[in-house]
Steps between C-alpha positions, in 0.01 A plus 500: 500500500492679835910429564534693098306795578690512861846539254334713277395730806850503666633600127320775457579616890866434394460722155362738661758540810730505272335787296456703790882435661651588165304836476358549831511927419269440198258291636513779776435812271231275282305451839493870589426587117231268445348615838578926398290385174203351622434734802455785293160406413360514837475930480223398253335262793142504590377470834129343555365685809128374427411225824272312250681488180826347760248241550243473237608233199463620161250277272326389798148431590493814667654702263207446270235592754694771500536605148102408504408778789730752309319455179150496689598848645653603190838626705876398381645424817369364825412718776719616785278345815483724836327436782430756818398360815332742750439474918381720721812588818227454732344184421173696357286431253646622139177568367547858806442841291863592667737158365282505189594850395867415594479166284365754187792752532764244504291271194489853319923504506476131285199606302692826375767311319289249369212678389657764359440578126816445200563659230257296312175540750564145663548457836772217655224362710273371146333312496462398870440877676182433638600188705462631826174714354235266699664562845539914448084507350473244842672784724337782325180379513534343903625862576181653368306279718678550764434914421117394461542634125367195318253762360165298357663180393309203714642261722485192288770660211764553764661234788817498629639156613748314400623315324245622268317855485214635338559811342216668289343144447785346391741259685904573522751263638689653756760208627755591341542820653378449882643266761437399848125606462299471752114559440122488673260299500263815475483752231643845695299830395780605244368165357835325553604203700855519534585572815950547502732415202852424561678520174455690159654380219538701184639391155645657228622410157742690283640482127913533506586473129686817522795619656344770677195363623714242686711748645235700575292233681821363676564850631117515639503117667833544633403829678180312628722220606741720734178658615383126590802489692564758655123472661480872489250552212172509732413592893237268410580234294764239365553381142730213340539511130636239289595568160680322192787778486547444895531156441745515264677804688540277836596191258792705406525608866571179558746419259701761592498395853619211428750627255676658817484244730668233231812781442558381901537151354688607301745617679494230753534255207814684433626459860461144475699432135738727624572220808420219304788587253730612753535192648593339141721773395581675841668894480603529153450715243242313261255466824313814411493424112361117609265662709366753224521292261247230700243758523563661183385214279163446647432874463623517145241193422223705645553775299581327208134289538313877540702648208395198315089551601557855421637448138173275454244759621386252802374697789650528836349412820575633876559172638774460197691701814564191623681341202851626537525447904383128402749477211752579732432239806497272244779619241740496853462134502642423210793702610581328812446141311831619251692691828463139670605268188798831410651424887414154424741470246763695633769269438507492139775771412386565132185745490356419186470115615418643849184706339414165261444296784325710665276520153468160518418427851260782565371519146208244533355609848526833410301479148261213730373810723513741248290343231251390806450883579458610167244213479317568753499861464397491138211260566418784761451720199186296384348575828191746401580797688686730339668648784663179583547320144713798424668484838633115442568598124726754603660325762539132262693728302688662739604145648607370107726867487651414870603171415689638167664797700607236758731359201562799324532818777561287840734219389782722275489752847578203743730364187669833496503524881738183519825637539442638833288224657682182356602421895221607638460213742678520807585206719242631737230473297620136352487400878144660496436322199598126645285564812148643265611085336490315801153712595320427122695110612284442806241679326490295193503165745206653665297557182595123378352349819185352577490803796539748184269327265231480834534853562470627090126251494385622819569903416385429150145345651504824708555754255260294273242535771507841559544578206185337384306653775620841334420432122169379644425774661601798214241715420456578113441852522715851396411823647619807345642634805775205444599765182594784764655562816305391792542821714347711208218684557325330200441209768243658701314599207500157336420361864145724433465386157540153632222579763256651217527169277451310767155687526459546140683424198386622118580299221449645162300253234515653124260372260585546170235333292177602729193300474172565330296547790197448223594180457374257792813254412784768507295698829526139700851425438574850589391443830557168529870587513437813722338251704815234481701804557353622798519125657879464491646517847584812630187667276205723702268403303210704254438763740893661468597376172500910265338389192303779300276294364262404804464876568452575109217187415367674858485862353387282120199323683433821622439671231314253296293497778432887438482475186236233478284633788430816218498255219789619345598149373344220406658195666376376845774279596805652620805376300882689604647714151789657490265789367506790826843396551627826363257703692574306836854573433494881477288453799773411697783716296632243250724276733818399316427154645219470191637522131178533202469547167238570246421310191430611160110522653612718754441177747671515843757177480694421869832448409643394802503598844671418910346313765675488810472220742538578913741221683578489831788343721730605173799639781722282369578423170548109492065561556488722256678308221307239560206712504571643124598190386148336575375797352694464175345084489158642505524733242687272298195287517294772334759567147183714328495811739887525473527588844852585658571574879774799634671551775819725537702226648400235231844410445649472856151290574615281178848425653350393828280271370780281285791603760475122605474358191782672331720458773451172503558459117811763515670295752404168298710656214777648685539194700554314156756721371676497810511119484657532141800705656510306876276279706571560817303793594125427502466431862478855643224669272228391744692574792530825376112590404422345859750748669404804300194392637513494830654876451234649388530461143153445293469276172502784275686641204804604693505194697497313132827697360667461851479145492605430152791718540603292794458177289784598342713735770483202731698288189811690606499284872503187333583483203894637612519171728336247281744552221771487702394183641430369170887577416638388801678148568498253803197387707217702588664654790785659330336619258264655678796642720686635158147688415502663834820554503446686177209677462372554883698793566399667163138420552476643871673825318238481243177480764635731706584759210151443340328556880669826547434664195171376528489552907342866488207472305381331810417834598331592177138518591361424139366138482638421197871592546444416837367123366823488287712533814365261636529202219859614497521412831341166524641458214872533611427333838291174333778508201749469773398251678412289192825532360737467760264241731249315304640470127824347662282269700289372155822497339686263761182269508506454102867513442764249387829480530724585215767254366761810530760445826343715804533886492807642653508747754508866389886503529466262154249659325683658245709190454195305426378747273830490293500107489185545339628729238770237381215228544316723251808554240 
């Protein structure tokens, strides 16, 4: 069976050799055609700027919470989150009359765009304008008492401390605004205790659906941003803002950067072809259209793979940058794998039986490492994040285009290119040639020896080892910094929001089915999962969870009490209704956070309403996945209040908390198709994790993608050699010596290539280009070493020798291969 589909294979390769050296011109001006055709699409491409959508999976978990807090707030898109972080120069205490009047001019700039009325009466900030309302009344109020202008209120309706302050008898949660509060353990004569605050934090929320509200917001928080830093905007005080738009804006940033750095590899991928193919074909006349020609077919796949996205309305990513710079250190390969078998066969006079053996001898390695990237790529599309699913769909595609244009563009040029190179091979370089034999001779001895097959166990229990140590030792986290260049301002910002959740951290809680706080039953579950909520890890507890309902049964009791003490009503047991709720709630000016209706009685009905729970220790994500997923099990345990948790980075919390699983499952499956196309392979995937480890990589999304990519990149290492072995006659050693022989040249050409295009986004300083470097990298170095030292060392220990005579020196090749042709016949 396997010997039939062998002939079948070398068949086809000879059909199709013969195709394209009988019309090389055709298959020439189809290539460029096909290519002119399906890259017109891509003036109709889309770019996806938006940091969460890159990494947010449609149809997820999150995605529903989402849809769920949209409907709740009755708004058609979610909000554009920014954040302003404000210190005083000096070290003083924000909460001075001088920083706190410079903090309200530069809030005012924000507040402007967002608050400022449409055509239709709305403002962009709806529903959520009046979420940094408790800290202003706070200041307001604390400046009056400072002024001794409290007027004839008493003492008991006002106290400022913190976290919590009473303000006209009623209590408001200041947390989430101050930080780095220091207070008293006596009640000053303003009536506050807080002695010095470090850091004021003010949110804001905005509604984007239209073109020009985004522009119009973008232009506000990018003028606030250069403000930030430049460090200019106060004598007094400092501010870092982060904001969506800036996100996405130093995303871009990024891309671009790297963009720029990857047109250097380019160019010094150039250099190298154009010495690699100058020492097959020396000064001639087809060396520049060899050269251009290399190159040329990689870059034609990319933009074939884009123009074929773009016809189908997929969106485009930044990181998608990469795709054509990776096409190309890979496309190369496959260039300098037919170069090497074209010199190879440089004896046979006629071209067309020339270019079919070179079909036929190249064909099956070729199609091994190509299907293997396309694989592995396009099992990298089921990956969740969209940002990188449509990064390995793109570039699978790209690799199945390359490895057509390598037939159909590259092969008629070096066809073509023929006449002037047929003697390209000067005695020089045969005398070369002999001495690189006797080198892969000693070599090949080596690897056969018990001293080779000691030295592959004892560097495999090393790399094993460390690498171990480094899998071990991954943390399962992503930070959204790892989305942007690391020398962006945006850094310092998120390094203060990191600060504030580590002090406190809101979660949002919406109930959609409310309970009956009339009925005993529904009012103890209630509670009873406030309570459970409150007691996962990470939770403060009762006294900081923002629920409206203690303060409301508070103001409810209250009144009954009132109203019974005048014998307005008749009961004399208190029991909580729903029945003051509307009054309570003009009372404190309708909150958006409350939704009621009226039945046909004119009876107040709750229909739903937030909660938020306060966290701390949420700095880093991996703690606060795991804190919203515990959150999620409790409510799941109480199905009749329909309760749903938020948070803005749902989705990216979602990926961090199955990166390990699906990476593990993703490499399960790739690993099995790789085995259906070649075997020898699987031994440097841990290797790999363990070294990206020990570089700094995390176990997170990008970390996922990189590694399944270099499941299959790694194929082309291995994969070139084991066939070759596979095919070759004599004992273990020869064989092994043909392979090298071979294939070692054209796989040094092929690392090397790959590491210089690749080599400057080393100085990229966005994590996850950065992270992709870096599996290219280990991946060339560990694919290396596998393929040219430890396959050949498994190989020689499981061998046998063939019945065929011993393989002749190099001299006899060809003569060999003809003998087999007649044997054939």
């Amino acid at each position: 069976m396997y010997e039939e589909l062998t002939k079948l294979f070398d068949k086809a390769n000879q059909r199709i050799a013969l195709a394209v050296s009988t019309h090389p011109k055709y298959f020439l001006l189809v290539s460029f055609i096909l290519t002119a055709l399906s890259s017109a699409s891509l003036f109709n491409c889309t770019l996806e700027e938006d940091i969460h959508k890159s990494f947010s999976p449609p149809n997820s978990r999150a995605s529903r919470e989402e849809a769920i807090h949209m409907r709740f707030f009755n708004v058609t898109s979610s909000p554009q989150r920014a954040i302003i972080l404000f210190y005083a120069k000096d070290g003083s205490s924000m909460l001075n009359k001088a920083n706190m009047d410079e903090m309200l001019r530069i809030d005012q700039i924000l507040r402007q765009t967002i608050e400022a009325l449409d055509e239709n009466g709305k403002r962009p900030c709806e529903p959520m304008c009046t979420l940094n309302a408790p800290f202003f009344l706070f200041w307001k109020e604390l400046e009056k008492a400072q002024k001794n202008l409290l007027d004839n209120e008493t003492d008991s309706e006002f106290l400022f401390d913190f976290p919590s302050s009473i303000l006209y008898g009623h209590e408001f949660f200041l947390g989430i605004n101050m930080f780095g509060v220091r207070t008293a353990d006596t009640v000053f004569a303003n009536r506050s205790r807080i002695t010095h605050v470090t850091t004021v934090a003010l949110w804001y929320f905005s509604q984007v659906n239209t073109a020009e509200r985004k522009q119009k917001l973008e232009e506000t928080v990018v003028e606030l941003f250069e403000m930030s830093k430049a460090k200019n905007a106060s004598p007094l005080i400092q501010f870092d803002i982060f904001d969506d738009q800036i996100a996405n804006r130093e995303m871009m940033r990024g891309a671009v950067e790297a963009t720029k750095l990857m047109i250097i590899g380019f160019f010094l991928l150039l250099v190298f072809v154009f010495v690699v193919v100058w020492r097959k074909v020396g000064w001639h006349r087809s060396l520049p259209s060899i050269v251009l020609a290399a190159v040329l077919s990689p870059f034609l796949a990319a933009t074939v793979a884009f123009g074929a996205l773009a016809w189908f309305n997929f969106q485009f990513y930044s990181i998608m940058c990469v795709t054509p710079f990776l096409i190309l250190g890979i496309g190369v390969d496959d260039a300098f794998i037919m170069l090497q078998s074209w010199t190879h066969f440089r004896t046979i006079i006629c071209k067309k039986e020339r270019l079919s053996k070179v079909f036929v001898e190249i064909g099956p390695s070729i199609t091994i490492t190509s299907l293997t990237n396309m694989i592995a790529f396009g099992i990298g599309y089921l990956t969740p994040t969209p940002q990188m699913s449509m990064f390995c769909l793109c570039t699978s595609l790209a690799c199945l285009v390359d490895y057509i244009l390598t037939f159909t563009l590259f092969a008629p040029i070096l066809y073509m290119s023929a006449d002037c190179n047929d003697k390209y091979i000067s005695g020089e370089k045969v005398r070369q040639e002999e001495n690189g034999s006797k080198w892969t001779t000693n070599y090949s001895r080596f690897l056969c020896s018990p001293y080779g097959k000691l030295s592959a166990i004892l560097i495999l229990i090393l790399l094993y080892t460390l690498s171990a140590i480094g899998v071990l030792s991954m943390k399962s986290t992503f930070e959204p910094t790892k989305a942007f260049p690391s020398d962006s301002p945006l850094s310092d910002s998120l390094e203060g929001i990191r600060s504030i959740f580590s002090e406190y951290f809101p979660l949002q809680i919406i109930v959609s089915n409310p309970p009956n706080i009339s009925n005993p039953k529904e009012y103890n579950d209630f509670y009873e999962m406030v309570t459970s909520l409150e007691s996962v890890r990470f939770s403060y507890g009762r006294n900081r969870t923002l629920l409206f309902l203690k303060a409301y049964e508070k103001f409810d009791r209250k009144t009954f009490d009132v109203l019974s003490a005048f014998g307005l009503i008749g009961e004399t047991h208190y029991s909580p209704s729903y029945d003051n709720l509307p009054f309570f709630l003009e009372q404190i000016d309708n909150p958006p956070t409350v939704q009621i209706t009226r039945d046909q009685k004119g009876k107040a009905k709750l229909e739903a309403f937030q909660m938020t729970l306060i966290a701390s220790n949420m700095s880093e994500l991996s703690n606060r996945a795991v804190y919203v997923d515990e959150c999620r099990r409790v409510l799941l345990r109480y199905p009749n209040f329909n309760a749903t948790v938020f948070d803005g980075d749902s989705a990216v919390l979602d990926l961090i908390l199955t990166v390990k699983t699906d990476l593990i499952g993703s490499i399960t499956v790739t690993v099995l198709c790789m085995a259906i196309v070649c075997f020898f392979f699987v031994s440097s995937r841990i290797t790999l994790v363990g070294t990206l480890s020990w570089w700094g990589a995390d176990m997170d999304p990008v970390t996922m993608v990189d590694v399944l990519i270099a499941t299959g990149f790694s194929v082309d290492y291995t994969a070139h050699i084991a066939y070759k072995f596979c095919k070759g006659q004599g004992n273990a050693e020869k064989r092994i010596e043909q392979s090298l022989n071979e294939m070692c040249e054209p796989m040094m050409q092929a690392g090397i290539s790959t590491l210089l295009c690749m080599f400057p986004l080393i100085f990229v300083p966005t994590y996850a280009i950065l992270a992709f470097a870096k599996t290219i990298f280990a991946v060339v170095g560990l694919g290396l070493l596998h393929g040219i030292f430890l396959l050949p060392v498994l190989l020689a220990s499981i061998s046998y020798e063939t019945d065929v005579d011993e393989l002749p020196h190099k001299g006899n090749v060809d003569e060999l291969e003809r003998r087999k042709e007649h044997l054939l016949l």
